[in-house]
C-alpha positions, 0 to 999 in steps of 0.5 A: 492539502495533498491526500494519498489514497491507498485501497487494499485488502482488508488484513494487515495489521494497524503497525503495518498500516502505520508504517506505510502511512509514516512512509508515504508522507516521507516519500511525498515530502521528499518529492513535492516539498509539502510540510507533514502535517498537511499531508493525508493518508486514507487507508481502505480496507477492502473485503477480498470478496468485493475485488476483481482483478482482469474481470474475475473476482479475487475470491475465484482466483488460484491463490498467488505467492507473494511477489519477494524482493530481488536478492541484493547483488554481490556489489553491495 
């Protein structure tokens, strides 16, 4: 019984937490050939303030803007 253990802040929305458990368990079945049903996914919703990123809590740290995804290249 493989179990996927995902820990983040707290915030996102039960869809958004659906989407990427269904997508896990795509992405494991596709690598290590396991059946769905015998794959878990344990969300963890951390409070920001119980984080620390390189030694300083999240809370104290300058607000970072979001990572976006690369624009697609001309070829495709």
């Amino acid at each position: 019984m493989p179990v996927i253990s995902v820990d983040m802040w707290h915030g996102r929305s039960e869809t958004d937490k659906a989407a990427l458990a269904r997508e896990l368990t795509d992405a494991f079945q596709r690598a290590c050939g396991s059946t769905r049903e015998r794959i878990y996914v344990i969300i963890r919703d951390v409070p920001k303030e119980n984080w620390a990123i390189g030694g300083e809590m999240s809370t104290d740290l300058p607000t970072v803007a979001p990572v976006s995804e690369p624009a697609p290249s001309a070829a495709e």
